[in-house]
C-alpha positions in Angstrom: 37.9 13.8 5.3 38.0 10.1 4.7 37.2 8.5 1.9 38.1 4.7 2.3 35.8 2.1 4.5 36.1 -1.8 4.6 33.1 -3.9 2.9 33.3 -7.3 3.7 31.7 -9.6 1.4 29.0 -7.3 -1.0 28.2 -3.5 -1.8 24.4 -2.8 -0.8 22.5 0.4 -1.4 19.4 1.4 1.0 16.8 3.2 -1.4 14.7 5.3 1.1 13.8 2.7 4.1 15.0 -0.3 2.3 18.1 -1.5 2.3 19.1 -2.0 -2.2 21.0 -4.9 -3.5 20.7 -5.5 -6.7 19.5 -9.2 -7.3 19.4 -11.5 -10.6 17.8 -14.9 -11.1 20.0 -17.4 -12.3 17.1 -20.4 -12.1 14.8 -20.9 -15.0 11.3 -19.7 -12.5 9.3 -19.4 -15.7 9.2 -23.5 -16.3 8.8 -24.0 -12.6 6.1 -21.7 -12.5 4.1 -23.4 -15.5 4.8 -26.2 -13.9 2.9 -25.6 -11.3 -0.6 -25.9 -11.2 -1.6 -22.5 -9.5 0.7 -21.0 -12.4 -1.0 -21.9 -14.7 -4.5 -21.2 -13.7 -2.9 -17.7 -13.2 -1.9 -17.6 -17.1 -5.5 -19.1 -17.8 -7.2 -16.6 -15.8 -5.3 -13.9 -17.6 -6.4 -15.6 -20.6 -10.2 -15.5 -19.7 -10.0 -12.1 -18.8 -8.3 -10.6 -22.2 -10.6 -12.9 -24.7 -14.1 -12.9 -22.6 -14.5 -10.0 -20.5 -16.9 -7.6 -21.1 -15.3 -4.7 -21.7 -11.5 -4.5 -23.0 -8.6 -4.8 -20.2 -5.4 -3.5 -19.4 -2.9 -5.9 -19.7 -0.3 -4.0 -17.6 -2.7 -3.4 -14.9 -4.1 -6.8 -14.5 -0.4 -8.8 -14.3 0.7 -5.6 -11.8 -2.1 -6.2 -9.8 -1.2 -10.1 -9.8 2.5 -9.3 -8.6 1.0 -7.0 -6.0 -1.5 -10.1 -4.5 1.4 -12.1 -4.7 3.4 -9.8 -2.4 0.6 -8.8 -0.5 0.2 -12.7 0.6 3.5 -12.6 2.5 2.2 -9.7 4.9 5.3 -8.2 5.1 5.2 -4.4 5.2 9.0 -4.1 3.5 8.1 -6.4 0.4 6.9 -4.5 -2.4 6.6 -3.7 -6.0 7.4 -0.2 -7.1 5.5 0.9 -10.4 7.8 1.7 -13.6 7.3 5.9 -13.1 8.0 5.5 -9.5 11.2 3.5 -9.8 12.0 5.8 -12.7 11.4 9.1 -10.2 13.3 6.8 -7.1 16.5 5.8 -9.1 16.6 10.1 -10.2 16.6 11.4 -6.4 19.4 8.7 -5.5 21.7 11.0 -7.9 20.8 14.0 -6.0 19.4 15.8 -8.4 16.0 16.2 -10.5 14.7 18.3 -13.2 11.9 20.4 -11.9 10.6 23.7 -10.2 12.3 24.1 -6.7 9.8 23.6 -4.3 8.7 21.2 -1.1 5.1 19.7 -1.9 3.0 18.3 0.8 -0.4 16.8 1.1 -3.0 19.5 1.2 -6.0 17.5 3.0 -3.5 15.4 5.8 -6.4 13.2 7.0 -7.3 12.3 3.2 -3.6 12.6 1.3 -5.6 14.2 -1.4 -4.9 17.8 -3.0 -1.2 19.1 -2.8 -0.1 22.3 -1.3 3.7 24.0 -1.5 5.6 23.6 1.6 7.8 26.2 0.9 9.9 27.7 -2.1 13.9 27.0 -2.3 15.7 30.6 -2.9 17.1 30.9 -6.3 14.8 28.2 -7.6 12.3 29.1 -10.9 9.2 28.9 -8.6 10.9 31.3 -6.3 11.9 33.4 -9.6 8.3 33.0 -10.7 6.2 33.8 -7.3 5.2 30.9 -5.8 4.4 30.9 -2.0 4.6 28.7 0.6 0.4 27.6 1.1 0.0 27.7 -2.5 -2.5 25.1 -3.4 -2.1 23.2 -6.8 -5.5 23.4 -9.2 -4.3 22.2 -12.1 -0.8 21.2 -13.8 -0.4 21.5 -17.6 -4.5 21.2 -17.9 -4.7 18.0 -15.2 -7.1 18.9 -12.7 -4.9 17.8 -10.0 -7.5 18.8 -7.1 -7.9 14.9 -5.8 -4.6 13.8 -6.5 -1.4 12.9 -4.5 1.5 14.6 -3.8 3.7 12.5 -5.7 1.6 12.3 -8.5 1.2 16.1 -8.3 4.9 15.7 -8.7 5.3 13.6 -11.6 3.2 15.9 -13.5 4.9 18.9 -12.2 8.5 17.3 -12.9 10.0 17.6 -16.6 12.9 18.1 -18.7 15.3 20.8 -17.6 14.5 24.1 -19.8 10.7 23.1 -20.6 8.1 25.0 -19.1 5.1 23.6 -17.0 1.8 25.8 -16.6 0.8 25.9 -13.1 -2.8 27.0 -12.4 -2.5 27.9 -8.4 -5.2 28.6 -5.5 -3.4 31.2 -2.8 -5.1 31.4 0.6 -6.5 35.3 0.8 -7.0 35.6 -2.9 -10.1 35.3 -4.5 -9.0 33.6 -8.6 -6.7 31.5 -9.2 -3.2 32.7 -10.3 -1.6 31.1 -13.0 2.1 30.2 -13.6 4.4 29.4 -16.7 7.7 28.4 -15.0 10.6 27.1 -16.9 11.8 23.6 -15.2 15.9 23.6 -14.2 18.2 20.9 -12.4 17.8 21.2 -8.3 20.1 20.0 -6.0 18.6 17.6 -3.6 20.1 19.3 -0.3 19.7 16.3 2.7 21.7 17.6 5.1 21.1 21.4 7.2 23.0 23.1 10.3 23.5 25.8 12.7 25.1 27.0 14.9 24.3 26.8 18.6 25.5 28.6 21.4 28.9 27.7 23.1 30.5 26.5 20.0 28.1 23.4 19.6 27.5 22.7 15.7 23.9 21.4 14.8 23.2 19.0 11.4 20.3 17.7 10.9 19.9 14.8 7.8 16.5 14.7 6.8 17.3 10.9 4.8 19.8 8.5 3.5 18.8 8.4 0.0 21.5 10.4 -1.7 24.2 9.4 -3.4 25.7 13.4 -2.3 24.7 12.8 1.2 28.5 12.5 2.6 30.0 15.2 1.0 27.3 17.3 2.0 27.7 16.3 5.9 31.6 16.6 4.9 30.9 20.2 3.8 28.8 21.6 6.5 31.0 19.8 9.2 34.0 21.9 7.8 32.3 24.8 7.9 31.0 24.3 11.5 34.5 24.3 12.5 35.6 27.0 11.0 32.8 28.9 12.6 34.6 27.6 16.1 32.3 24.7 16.8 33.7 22.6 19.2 31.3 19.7 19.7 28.2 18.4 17.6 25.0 17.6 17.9 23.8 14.6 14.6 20.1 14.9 14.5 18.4 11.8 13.2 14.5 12.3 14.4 12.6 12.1 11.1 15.4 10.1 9.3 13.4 7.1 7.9 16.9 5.5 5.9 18.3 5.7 2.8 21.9 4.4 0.8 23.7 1.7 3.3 27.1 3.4 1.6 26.1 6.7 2.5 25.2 5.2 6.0 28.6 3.4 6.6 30.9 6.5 5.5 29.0 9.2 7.7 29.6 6.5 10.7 33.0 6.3 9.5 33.6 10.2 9.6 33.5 9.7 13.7 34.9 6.4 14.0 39.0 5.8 14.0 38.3 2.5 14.8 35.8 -0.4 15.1 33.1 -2.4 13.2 30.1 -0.4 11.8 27.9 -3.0 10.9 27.1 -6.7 10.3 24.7 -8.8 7.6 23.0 -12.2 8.5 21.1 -14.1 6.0 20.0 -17.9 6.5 22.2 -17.8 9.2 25.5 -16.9 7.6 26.9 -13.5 9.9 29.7 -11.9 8.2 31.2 -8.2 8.7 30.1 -5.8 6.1 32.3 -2.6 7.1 34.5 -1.9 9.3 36.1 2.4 10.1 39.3 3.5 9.2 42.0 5.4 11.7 40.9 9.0 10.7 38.2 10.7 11.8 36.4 13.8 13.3 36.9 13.3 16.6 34.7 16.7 18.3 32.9 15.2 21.0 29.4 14.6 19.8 25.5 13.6 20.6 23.0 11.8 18.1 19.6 12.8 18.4 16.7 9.9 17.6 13.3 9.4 18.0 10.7 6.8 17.2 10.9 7.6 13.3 14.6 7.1 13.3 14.9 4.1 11.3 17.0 1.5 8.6 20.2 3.7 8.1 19.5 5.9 10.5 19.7 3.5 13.2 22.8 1.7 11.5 24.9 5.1 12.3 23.4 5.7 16.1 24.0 2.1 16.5 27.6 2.1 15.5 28.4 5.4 17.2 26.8 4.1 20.5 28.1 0.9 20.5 32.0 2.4 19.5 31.5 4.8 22.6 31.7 7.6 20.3 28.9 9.0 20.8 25.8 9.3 23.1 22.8 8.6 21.8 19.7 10.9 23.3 15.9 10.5 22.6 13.5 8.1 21.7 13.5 4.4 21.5 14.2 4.3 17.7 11.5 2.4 14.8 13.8 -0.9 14.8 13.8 -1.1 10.5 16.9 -3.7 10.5 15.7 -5.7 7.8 16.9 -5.2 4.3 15.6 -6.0 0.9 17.0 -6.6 -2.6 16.0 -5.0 -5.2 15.3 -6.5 -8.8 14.5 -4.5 -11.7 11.9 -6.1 -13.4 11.2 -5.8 -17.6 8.5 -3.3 -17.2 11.0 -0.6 -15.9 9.3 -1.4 -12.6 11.5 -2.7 -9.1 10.7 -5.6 -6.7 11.4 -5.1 -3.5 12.1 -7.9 -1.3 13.2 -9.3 2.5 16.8 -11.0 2.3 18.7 -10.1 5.2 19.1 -8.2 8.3 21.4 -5.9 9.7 23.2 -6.1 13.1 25.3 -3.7 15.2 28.8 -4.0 15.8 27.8 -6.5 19.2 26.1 -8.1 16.7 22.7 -7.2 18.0 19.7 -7.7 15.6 17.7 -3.9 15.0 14.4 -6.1 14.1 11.8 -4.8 15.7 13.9 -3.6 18.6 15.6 -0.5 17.5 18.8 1.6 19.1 17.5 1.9 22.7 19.0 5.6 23.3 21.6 6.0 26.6 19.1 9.1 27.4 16.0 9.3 27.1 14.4 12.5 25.9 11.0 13.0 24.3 10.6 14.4 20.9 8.4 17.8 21.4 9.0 20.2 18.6 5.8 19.2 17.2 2.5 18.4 18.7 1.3 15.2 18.6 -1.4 13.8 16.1 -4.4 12.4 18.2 -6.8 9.6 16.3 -9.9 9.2 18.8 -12.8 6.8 17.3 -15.9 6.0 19.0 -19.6 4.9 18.6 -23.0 5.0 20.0 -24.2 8.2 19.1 -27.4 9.0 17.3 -26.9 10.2 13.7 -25.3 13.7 13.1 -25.0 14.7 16.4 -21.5 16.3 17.5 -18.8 15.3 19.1 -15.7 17.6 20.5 -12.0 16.2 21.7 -11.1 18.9 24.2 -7.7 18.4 26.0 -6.5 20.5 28.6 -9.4 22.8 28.2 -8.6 23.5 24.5 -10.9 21.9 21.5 -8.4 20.3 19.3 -11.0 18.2 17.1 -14.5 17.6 16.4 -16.7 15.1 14.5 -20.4 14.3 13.6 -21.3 11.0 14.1 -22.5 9.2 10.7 -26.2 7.2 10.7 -24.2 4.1 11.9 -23.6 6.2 15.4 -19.8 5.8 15.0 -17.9 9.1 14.5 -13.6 9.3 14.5 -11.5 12.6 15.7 -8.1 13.4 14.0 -6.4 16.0 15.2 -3.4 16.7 13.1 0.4 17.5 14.8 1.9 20.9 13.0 3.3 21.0 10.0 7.4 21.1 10.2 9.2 24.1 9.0 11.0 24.4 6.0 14.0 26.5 5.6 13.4 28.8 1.9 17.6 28.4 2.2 18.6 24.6 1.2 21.1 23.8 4.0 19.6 26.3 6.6 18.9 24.6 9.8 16.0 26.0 11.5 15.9 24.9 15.4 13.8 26.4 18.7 16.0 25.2 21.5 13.6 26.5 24.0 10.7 24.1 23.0 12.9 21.1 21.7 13.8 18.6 24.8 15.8 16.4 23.4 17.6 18.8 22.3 18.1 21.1 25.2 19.3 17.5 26.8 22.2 16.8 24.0 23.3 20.9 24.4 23.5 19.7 28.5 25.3 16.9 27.8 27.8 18.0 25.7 28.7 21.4 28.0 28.9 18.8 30.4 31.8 16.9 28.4 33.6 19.7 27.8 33.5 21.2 31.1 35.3 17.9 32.4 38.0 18.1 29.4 
C-alpha cells in the first residue's frame, strides 16, 4: 500500500464534479463594488424592496437570488453557489460518514424529480432493522408532507442526529394504508467502492464517486482482499463516476503507477506539475472501464493510467470535465463555486471538453437507454405511441397547442442491500465482456 505522492505547488480537493480549493480574498471588493455604479443600484434596489414592497421580504432569499443572477450571467455550467444546508450536507459526505437511516433514496417520478422512493435498504442499517423495502415511497417525514418534494430535500429532513428518531409515514406498492415508521438515526458509513470476483482470477471494483475522504483505503481494502481470493488481473470500473476529491483521485492512480506524472494544472497560462507516483505499486495487469458519464476525477485516473501504459482504457469517449473550481465559503455558511483552472494529463493534454478517448471502444449496455422524442402538429388530446422494434416503450397526448413530448425512462440500476457487494451481469455488459477478453488475452501471452 502506498501512502506518499508528490504535490507540486498546492493541495486541491474535488467535491463531487468540481475540483475544491479553498480560496480567500485578500482585495478590499466591498469598496470596489460601491464604487461602482451597478453596485450600488444593487444595494439601492435591495433597499426599495425591504422598505416599499408590498408585502414583507426575505432578506436571505432576495441577496441569494442576486449571487445566483450574478453567476448565472457567466453561463458557465461549473460556476455555482451552493445554499448554506447543502454545503453543510456536502462538507458531511466528504468525511464519509452521516447520521441517518441507512438507505439509497431516488426520485420517485424520474420525468418530474418530484416524490422520493427507497432504492434499496443497507443490511444492518436501522431502516433495514425497522422494515423498510426497497419501492417504499416517502408520504411524509416527521409530519412534512414530502409528496412533491426532492430527493435531497427528502434527505435533509430524513437526516438527524445519531440516536434521535425520525417518524417515517411510508406508501408500499401492493399495500393498501400507509405504514408508518419510528426509526432511531445511527452513523453510516458511506461505502464508494464495491467488487467481485470474476471468473479466471479477474478481480472487479467498481467506484461509484470521488467524494470521500475514505475512498483509498477502501479501494486499498477490497484490492487486498481480491488477491487473496487469487485474483490475478483487474478490471477499475469508472462508468457512472461523475468525480470527486483530486487527493483521493491522485493516490488511487498512484496505487498502479511505480512511476510517472499523474497530472498537471494550468491557470492564466502558468503549467506546473501537481503530482507525480511513487516506485511502489500494484502492478496486476489491469483494464479501466469508462463511459460518457466518466468525468473530473474519474477521467484524471484513466488519463494517467492510459497515458503511463499501465493500463487500457475500454469504453466510451469519456464527459471531458477538466476544469476545476475553487471553492469559497461564504458568511452565510453557504459555498461559491467557481472556474480557476484546468487539469491536464501527464502529455499535458487539456480534458476540456474532450475527455479520455478510450484505446477500445465498447458501448455501455447494462442499461437501456432513455429516449426524449418531442413533436407537434397534432390536434388536441389525441395519442401518440413511440414503438421501437415492435415494442411500445412511450406514449403521449398531445396538449391544445398540438405539441406532445415522449420520455421513455432507461432502468433503474441495482443496488447491492450489502455495502461493498458488487453486483455485475457479464452476459449483457459489453464493455465489460471486452476488458474480461482483454485481460485473458494479456495473460495468456505472459
Amino acid at each position: 500500500m502506498k501512502r506518499r505522492w508528490y504535490i507540486a505547488g498546492l493541495v486541491v480537493l474535488v467535491a463531487a464534479t468540481v475540483m475544491v480549493v479553498n480560496a480567500q480574498l485578500s482585495r478590499d471588493y466591498a469598496s470596489e463594488f460601491l464604487n461602482n455604479p451597478t453596485g450600488r443600484a444593487l444595494v439601492q434596489a435591495f433597499g426599495a424592496l425591504k422598505s416599499g414592497y408590498l408585502n414583507d421580504v426575505d432578506d436571505d432569499a432576495l441577496i441569494q437570488g442576486a449571487i445566483k443572477g450574478m453567476l448565472e450571467s457567466l453561463d458557465d455550467p461549473y460556476t455555482s453557489y451552493l445554499l448554506p444546508k447543502d454545503a453543510a450536507r456536502d462538507s458531511q459526505d466528504l468525511t464519509g460518514s452521516f447520521e441517518g437511516i441507512g438507505a439509497v433514496l431516488t426520485p420517485h417520478d424520474r420525468q418530474s424529480g418530484k416524490g422520493v422512493e427507497i432504492l434499496t435498504v443497507y443490511a444492518g442499517g436501522p431502516a433495514s432493522g425497522a422494515g423498510l423495502m426497497r419501492g417504499d415511497v416517502f408520504l411524509e417525514v416527521e409530519g412534512v408532507d414530502v409528496r412533491e418534494l426532492t430527493t435531497s430535500e427528502v434527505a435533509d429532513l430524513v437526516r438527524g442526529p445519531k440516536g434521535t428518531t425520525v417518524h417515517l409515514v411510508m406508501e408500499r406498492p401492493g399495500v393498501q394504508d400507509p405504514i408508518a415508521f419510528d426509526i432511531q438515526r445511527s452513523t453510516i458509513q458511506i461505502v464508494d467502492v464495491s467488487s467481485t470476483m470474476l471468473p479466471n482470477g479477474v478481480g472487479y471494483i467498481a467506484l461509484a464517486s470521488f467524494n470521500n475522504q475514505r475512498l483509498h483505503d477502501q479501494l486499498v481494502e477490497h484490492l487486498d482482499k481480491l488477491i487473496l481470493e487469487g485474483a490475478k488481473s483487474l478490471v477499475l470500473d469508472l462508468r457512472d463516476n461523475s468525480g470527486g476529491l483530486l487527493n483521493q483521485a491522485i493516490l488511487i492512480a498512484d496505487e498502479f503507477l511505480s512511476k510517472g506524472d499523474i497530472v498537471f494544472q494550468r491557470s492564466r497560462g502558468v503549467t506546473q506539475r501537481i503530482a507525480s507516483a511513487d516506485q511502489h505499486a500494484y502492478d496486476l495487469p489491469m483494464v479501466v472501464l469508462v463511459n460518457e458519464n466518466s468525468a473530473s476525477a474519474s477521467e484524471i485516473v484513466a488519463g494517467a493510467l492510459q497515458e503511463n501504459d499501465r493500463a487500457l482504457v475500454v469504453g466510451e469517449q469519456t464527459f471531458g470535465k477538466g476544469v476545476a473550481q475553487s471553492v469559497l465559503s461564504l458568511s452565510d455558511g453557504g459555498q461559491l463555486r467557481y472556474v480557476s483552472f484546468e487539469w491536464l494529463t501527464p502529455l499535458r493534454r487539456s480534458i476540456a471538453e474532450k475527455g479520455i478517448t478510450p484505446d477500445v471502444y465498447a458501448p455501455d449496455t447494462r442499461y437501456p437507454r432513455t429516449i426524449s422524442v418531442d413533436g407537434q402538429g397534432l390536434r388536441d388530446g389525441q395519442t401518440v405511441q413511440l414503438v421501437v422494434d415492435g415494442e411500445v416503450v412511450g406514449e403521449a397526448v398531445s396538449g391544445d397547442d398540438g405539441k406532445f413530448r415522449i420520455l421513455a425512462l432507461g432502468g433503474v440500476r441495482e443496488v447491492s442491500a450489502v455495502q461493498g457487494e458488487a453486483i455485475v451481469h457479464l452476459d449483457t455488459d459489453t464493455a465489460l465482456q471486452t476488458a474480461v477478453g482483454a485481460l485473458e488475452g494479456e495473460l495468456s501471452r505472459r
